[in-house]
N, C-alpha and C positions, 0 to 999 in steps of 0.2 A: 504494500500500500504506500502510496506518495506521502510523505510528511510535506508540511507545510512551509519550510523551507524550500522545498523540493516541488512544489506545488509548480506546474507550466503554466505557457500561457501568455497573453501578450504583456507588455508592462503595464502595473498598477495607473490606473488614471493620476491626475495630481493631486492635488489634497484641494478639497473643495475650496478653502481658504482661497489661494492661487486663481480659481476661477474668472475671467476677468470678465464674464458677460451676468456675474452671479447678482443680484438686487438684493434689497431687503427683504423683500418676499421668501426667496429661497433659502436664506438665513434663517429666518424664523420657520420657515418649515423643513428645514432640517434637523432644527434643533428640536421641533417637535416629534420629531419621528423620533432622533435620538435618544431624548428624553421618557417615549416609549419604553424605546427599545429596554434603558436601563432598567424601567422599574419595574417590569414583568421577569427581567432577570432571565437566567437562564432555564429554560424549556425542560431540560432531561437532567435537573436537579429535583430527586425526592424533595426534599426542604423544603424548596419554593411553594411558597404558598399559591402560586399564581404559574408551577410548572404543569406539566404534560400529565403527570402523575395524579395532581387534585382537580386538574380540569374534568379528566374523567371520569373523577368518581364524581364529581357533582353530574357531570352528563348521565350516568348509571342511574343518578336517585333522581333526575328529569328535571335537576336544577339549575341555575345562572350560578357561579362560582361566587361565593358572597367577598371573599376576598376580591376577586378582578370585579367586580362592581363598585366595592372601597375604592379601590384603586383608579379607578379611570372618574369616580366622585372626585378622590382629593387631587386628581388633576385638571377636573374641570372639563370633562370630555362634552358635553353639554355646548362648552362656548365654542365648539367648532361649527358647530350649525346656525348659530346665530351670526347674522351679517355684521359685519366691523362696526358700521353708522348705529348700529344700535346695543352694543356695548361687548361684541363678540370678538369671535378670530375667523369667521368665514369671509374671506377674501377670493378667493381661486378655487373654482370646481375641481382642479385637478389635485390641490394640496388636498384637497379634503379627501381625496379617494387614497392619496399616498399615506397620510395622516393615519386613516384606521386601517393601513393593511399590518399592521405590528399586531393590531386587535382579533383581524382575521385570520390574523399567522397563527393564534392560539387556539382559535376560538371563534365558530362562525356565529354558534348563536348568544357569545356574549357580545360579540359587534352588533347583529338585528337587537337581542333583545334591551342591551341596556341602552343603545343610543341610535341606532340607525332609524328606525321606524319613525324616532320623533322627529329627525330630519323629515323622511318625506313628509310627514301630517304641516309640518314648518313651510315647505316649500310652496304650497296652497295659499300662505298668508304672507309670505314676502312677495308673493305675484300680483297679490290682488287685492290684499286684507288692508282694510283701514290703518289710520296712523294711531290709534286708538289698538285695534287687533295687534299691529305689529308690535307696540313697545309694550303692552300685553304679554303676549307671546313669551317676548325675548326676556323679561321679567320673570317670568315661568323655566325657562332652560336654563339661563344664569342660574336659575337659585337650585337647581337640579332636579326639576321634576321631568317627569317623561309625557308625552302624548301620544296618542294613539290615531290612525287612518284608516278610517273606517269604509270602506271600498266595495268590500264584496258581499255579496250574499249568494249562499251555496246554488242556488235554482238558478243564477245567470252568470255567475265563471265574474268573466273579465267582459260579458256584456253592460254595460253598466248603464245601459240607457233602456234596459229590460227591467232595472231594477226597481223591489217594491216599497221599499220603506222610503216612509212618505215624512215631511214637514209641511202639513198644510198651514194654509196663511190664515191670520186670523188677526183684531188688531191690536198692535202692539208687539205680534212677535208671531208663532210659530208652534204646532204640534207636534212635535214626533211621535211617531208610530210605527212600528216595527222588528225586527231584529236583521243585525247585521253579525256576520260569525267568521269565525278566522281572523281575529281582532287580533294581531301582537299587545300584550299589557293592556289588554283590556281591564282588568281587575285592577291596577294601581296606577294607569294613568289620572293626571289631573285637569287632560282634557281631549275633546275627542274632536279632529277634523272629520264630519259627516257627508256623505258623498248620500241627497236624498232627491226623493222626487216632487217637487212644488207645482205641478200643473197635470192634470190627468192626460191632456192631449200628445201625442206623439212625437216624436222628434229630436232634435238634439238641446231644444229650447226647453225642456221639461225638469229638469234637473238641476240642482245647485247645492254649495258648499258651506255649512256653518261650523262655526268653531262655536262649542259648547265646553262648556267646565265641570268640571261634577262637581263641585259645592253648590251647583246652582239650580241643577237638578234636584227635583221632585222627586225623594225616595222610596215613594208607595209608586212612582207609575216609572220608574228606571229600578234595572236591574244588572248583576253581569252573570254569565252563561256562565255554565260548568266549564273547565278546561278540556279544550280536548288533546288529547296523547298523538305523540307526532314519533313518527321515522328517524327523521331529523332534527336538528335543532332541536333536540330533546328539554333544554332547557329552558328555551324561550314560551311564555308565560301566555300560551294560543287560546282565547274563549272566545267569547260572542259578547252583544249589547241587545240586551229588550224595551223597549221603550210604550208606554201603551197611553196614549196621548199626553204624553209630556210636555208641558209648556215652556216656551226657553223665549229670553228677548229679542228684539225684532235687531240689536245691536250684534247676535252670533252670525248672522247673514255673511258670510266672506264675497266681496266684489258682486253683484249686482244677479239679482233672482233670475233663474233661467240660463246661467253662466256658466255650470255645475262641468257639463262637459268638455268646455272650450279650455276649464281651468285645469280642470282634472290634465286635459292633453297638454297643456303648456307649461304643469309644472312635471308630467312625466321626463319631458325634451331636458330636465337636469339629475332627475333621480334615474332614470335607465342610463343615463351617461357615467354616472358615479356610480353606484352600486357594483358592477362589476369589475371598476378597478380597484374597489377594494377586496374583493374576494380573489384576484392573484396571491394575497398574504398566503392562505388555504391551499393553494395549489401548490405553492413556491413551499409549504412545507412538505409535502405531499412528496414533491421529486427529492427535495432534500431528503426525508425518509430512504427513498429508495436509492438514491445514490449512495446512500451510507451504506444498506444492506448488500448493494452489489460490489461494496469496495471491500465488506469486510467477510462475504462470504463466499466459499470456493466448490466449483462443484467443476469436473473432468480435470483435475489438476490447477486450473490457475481461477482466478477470482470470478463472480460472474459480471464484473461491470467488463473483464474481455470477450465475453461470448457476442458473438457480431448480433444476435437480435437484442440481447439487451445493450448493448452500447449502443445499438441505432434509434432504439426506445428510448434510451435517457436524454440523448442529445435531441431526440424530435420532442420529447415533452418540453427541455427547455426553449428551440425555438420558439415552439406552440406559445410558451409566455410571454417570449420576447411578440409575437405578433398581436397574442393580446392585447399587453399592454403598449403597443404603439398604437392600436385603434381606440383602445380604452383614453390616451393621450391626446388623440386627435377630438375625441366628443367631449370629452370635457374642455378642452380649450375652444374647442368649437361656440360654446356658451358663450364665451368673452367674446370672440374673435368673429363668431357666423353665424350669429343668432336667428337668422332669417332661413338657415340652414339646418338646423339643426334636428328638426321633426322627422327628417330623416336618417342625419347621422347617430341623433339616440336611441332610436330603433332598431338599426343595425350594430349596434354596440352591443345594448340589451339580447339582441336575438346570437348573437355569434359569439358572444367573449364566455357567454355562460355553458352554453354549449361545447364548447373546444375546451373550456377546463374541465368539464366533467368526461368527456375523451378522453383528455390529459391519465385521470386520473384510474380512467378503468384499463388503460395501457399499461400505465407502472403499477395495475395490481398482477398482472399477471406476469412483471418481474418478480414481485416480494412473492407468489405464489400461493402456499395455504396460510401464510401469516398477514395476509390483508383481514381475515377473519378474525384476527384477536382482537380482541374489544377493550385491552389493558399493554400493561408494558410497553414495552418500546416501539412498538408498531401498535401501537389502540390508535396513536393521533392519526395515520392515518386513514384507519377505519373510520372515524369520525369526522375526517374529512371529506371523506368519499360517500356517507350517507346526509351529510349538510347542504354540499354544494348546489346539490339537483334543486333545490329548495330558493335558489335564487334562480331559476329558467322559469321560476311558478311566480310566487310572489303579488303583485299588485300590479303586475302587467306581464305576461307568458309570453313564452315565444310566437305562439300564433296572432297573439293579439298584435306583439311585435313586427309581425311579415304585414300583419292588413293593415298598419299603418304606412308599410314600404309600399305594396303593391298598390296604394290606388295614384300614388306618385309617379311612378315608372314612364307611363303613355308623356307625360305633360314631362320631364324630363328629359327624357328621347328625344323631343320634339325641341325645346327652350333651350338645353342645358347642355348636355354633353357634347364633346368638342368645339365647343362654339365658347366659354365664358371664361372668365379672368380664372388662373388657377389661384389657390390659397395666401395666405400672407406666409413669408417665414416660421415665423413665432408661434404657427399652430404646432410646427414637428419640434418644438425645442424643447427641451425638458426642463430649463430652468430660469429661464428670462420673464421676467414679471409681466402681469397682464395688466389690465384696465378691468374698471368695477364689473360684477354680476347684472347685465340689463334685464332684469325682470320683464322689464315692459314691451321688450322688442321680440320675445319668445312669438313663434307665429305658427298657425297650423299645417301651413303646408310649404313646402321649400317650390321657388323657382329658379333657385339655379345651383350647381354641383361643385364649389370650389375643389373640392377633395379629389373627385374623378380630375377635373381639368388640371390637377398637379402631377397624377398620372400621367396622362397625355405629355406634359410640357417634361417630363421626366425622361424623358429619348435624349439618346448619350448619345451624337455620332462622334466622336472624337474616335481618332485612326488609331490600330492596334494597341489597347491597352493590353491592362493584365488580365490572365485568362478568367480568373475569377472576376474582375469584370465585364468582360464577354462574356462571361455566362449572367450575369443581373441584366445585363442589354439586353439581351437577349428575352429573358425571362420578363423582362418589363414588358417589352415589346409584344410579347405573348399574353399579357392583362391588356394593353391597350388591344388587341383583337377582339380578345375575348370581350370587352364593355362594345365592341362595336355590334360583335352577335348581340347584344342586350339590347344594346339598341334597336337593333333589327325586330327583334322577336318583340319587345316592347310597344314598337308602333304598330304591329301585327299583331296585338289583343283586342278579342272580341269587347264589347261594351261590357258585358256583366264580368270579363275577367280582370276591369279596372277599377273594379269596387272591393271592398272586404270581404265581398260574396262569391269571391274569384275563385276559379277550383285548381286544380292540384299544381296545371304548370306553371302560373302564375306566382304559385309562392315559391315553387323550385326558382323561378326567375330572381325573384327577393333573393330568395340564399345565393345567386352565383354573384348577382349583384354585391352582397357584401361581402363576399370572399373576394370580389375587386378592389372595395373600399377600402379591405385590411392591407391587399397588396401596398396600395398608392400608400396608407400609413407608413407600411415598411419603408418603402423609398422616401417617404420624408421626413424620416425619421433618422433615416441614414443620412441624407443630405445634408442636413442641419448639422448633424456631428460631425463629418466629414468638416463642413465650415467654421464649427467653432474649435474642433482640434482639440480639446479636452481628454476626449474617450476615447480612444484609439480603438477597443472592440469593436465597439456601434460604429465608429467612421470606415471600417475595414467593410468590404464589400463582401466578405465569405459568407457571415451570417444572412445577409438582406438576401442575397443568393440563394439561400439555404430557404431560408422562410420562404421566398419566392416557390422555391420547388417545391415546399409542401403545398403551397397556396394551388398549385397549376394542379398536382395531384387532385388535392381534393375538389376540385371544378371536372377531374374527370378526364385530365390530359397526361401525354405520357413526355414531358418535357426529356431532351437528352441526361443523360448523367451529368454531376455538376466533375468542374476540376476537383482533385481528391483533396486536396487543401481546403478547401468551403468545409468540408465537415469536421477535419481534425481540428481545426480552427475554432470552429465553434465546442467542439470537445474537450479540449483543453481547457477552455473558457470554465466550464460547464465542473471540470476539477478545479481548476482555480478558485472558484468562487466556495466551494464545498469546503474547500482546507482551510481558506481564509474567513468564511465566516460572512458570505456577503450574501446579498438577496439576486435571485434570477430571474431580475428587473431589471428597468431601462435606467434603474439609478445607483445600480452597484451597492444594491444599500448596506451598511455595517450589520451583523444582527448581533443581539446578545447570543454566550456563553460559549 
């Protein structure tokens, strides 16, 4: 086995410090990650009240680990959700998602249950909510309560314009009536964002958002559901809300009656952007797990991280995250940077990043082989990983809900958008250059034009004989601008009813090749940018973007040439490197504890 010394690989990046495009922004959320990192402490120490070992058993008895709930208390994890103007630390969608993946690294359902949920119910009232609602609100998270988003009801999924609980108008305020189920903290939030119906007529006008408080509720006509026992996220705190004409002020009303659905969609375009970058934490421990077990265990004489399918499986799992998180990075800065765009790009985040980690991870079970099963010691985390993750593809917008938000875009992008408009700014593919404030206001429901495709396009290398490992990225690029061309094609060649949500099978295939383009274009602007700023020599090196690329073409269905044999060791090496030295199998090389 490599010692750490001995560790290859290309040279360590510089010390952040050094950085010369680094802002105050990336300062401070470095220091918060780090400051994570420290005080969860090391993972695979018994002791740690907050290791791998007492995570479990709280996961076993279907509990939230009372220590890691202390602990992300006494650090205020509450103030990441609340925007800066109103006495927070939420500045940047994409810190936010880097922020809690120390949280996911341990722990998926202490990241949903003790603070992620209250985000999104939060994100309804920074969109929309009064200035009264908002420093409300932020008053409530500051002082550490949690809230609840109340979305679904089991008879209509993630239809939500089917749905039956009702707040009829009445004057002065409002009834609720109903039950809503599959509530995260239903039972101990201190307030519930309501996703209800205010008009019996049809339509997308029938539905609106109140923020209600439970001290203010009527305790003979509100109630909370039994909990119900989950697969996953065993700890997180899942029941329901009954309501039986409840009366609540005409003041819960968030942004204007009849709004409900318009809000719901425009504050998902930030919660499916973030959510799945912080669940890389979970994956990234996941390979770590399994790199360890194939470094330390030997089966036909030598280790099994040489046996050529698991070496090809370990280095594809970390691509896989490296590709994650460069589309994970492009829709979150998307927010800042392409708000008008983004209806799209959060959707294709949400549907693909959650997805490809749960592949991720049922790959490296069948390296660790019958010990993905144990549900303790050194391989319990990730079993526990691996029955959490599928949990964020569901959630409070699914993968399908996902696609029907791509697919009725497609025709009117075809047409408006692709190859024809300005590609992206820089600063989307950069990983640490400070942004401009969160535009609430300019969130919009449907995108008319494709910056992200058009940096594809503008991404054609012809520069004469480079290195072969960049002949093969041209090449490979080259091959995603064809392929968004067939998309195009096929795209203006849908029938009318396959432009709708109501669209059948090959329409949403078309959604999915679509954002296997998307991830590509990330990859190459992701590379770009490093290449430019010269910090990271990994990421600036074309082997990896290569590499990704060729699983991207794969999984579209194509049999791209083999890459030059240096793209994979490349990335191999990388992939030990990171493992001896203790770093995350991220786009930010992160330090971990222990």
């Amino acid at each position: 086995m490599l010692t750490d010394s001995a560790a290859p690989g290309l040279p360590r990046p510089e010390a952040p410090a050094d950085r010369p495009r680094e802002g105050a922004q990336e300062t401070a959320a470095r220091d918060r990650v780090a400051e994570l990192e420290r005080r969860f402490g090391d993972p695979g120490d018994p002791a740690n009240p907050v290791g791998t070992e007492r995570l479990l058993a709280a996961d076993e008895a279907g509990e939230l680990s009372g220590a890691g709930e202390h602990l992300l208390d006494d650090l205020g994890l509450t103030a990441e959700f609340v925007p800066a103007e109103l006495g927070g630390r939420l500045t940047r969608i994409d810190t936010l998602a880097r922020t809690l993946r120390p949280v996911f690294r341990r722990d998926v359902a202490l990241g949903l249950g003790h603070g992620v949920t209250s985000f999104m119910a939060a994100v309804n009232v920074w969109t929309a909510g009064s200035a009264q609602q908002r420093s409300r609100l932020a008053e409530l998270l500051l002082g550490g309560a949690k809230v609840s988003v109340a979305y679904h009801e089991l008879a209509h999924g993630n239809d939500f314009l089917r749905n039956d609980f009702r707040a009829r108008p009445e004057p002065g305020g409002y009834r609720l009536h109903g039950r809503k189920q599959v509530i995260n903290n239903a039972d101990r939030a201190a307030a519930f964002a309501l996703f209800a119906r205010t008009d019996d007529a049809p339509g997308a006008r029938s539905h609106s958002v109140l923020l209600a408080e439970r001290d203010q509720l009527d305790p003979a006509r509100f109630a909370t559901l039994p909990r119900h026992p989950t697969a996953g996220v065993r700890g997180c705190r899942i029941s329901g809300l009954d309501f039986d004409d409840c009366p609540v002020p005409a003041a819960t009303l968030v942004g204007e009656q009849g709004q409900g659905a318009e809000l719901a969609l425009r504050s998902f375009q930030i919660t499916r952007s973030v959510l799945p970058g912080m669940a890389l934490g979970a994956a990234d421990t996941g390979l770590r797990t399994v790199v360890g077990f194939a470094l330390g265990r030997r089966l036909y004489r030598r280790p099994v991280a040489e046996i050529p399918h698991a070496r090809s499986t370990l280095t594809g799992a970390f691509l896989d995250l490296l590709v994650c998180d460069s589309l994970s990075l492009v829709g979150t800065r998307a927010v800042h940077l392409l708000p008008e765009e983004t209806s799209v790009s959060a959707a294709v985040v949400k549907y693909l990043v959650p997805k490809v980690l749960t592949e991720v991870m049922n790959d490296l079970s069948i390296v660790l082989g019958a010990r993905f099963y144990l549900r303790d010691g050194e391989f319990g985390a990730f079993q526990k990983h691996l029955r959490d993750l599928p949990v964020l593809s569901l959630g409070h917008a699914g993968s399908a809900a996902c696609q029907a938000t791509v697919v009725p875009q497609l025709a009117r992008l075809a047409r408006r958008a692709w190859f024809t408009g300005d590609e992206a700014p820089a600063a989307l593919f950069e990983t640490r250059t400070d942004l401009p404030g969160i535009p609430f206001d300019r969130l919009t429901l449907a995108a008319g034009r494709d910056s992200l495709s058009a940096s594809l396009v503008a991404s054609r290398d012809d520069r004469p004989d480079p290195a072969p490992e960049e002949r093969a990225l041209r090449t490979l690029a080259l091959a995603m601008v064809d392929e968004l061309r067939r998309i195009q094609q096929d795209s203006l060649a849908l029938a009318p009813r396959d432009r709708t949500a109501l669209a059948g099978p090959g329409a949403f295939a078309l959604a999915d090749r679509y954002a296997v383009v998307l991830a590509a274009a990330a990859v190459l602007g992701v590379r770009r940018a490093a290449r430019a700023d010269g910090t990271d020599p990994f990421l600036a090196d074309p082997s990896w973007a290569a590499a990704a690329l060729h699983r991207l073409a794969r999984r579209l269905g194509r049999r791209p040439a083999d890459l030059p044999a240096g793209c994979e060791e490349t990335v191999h090496q990388e992939l030990l490197r990171r493992f001896h030295e203790r770093r995350g199998y991220d786009l930010y090389d992160t330090p971990l504890a222990g």
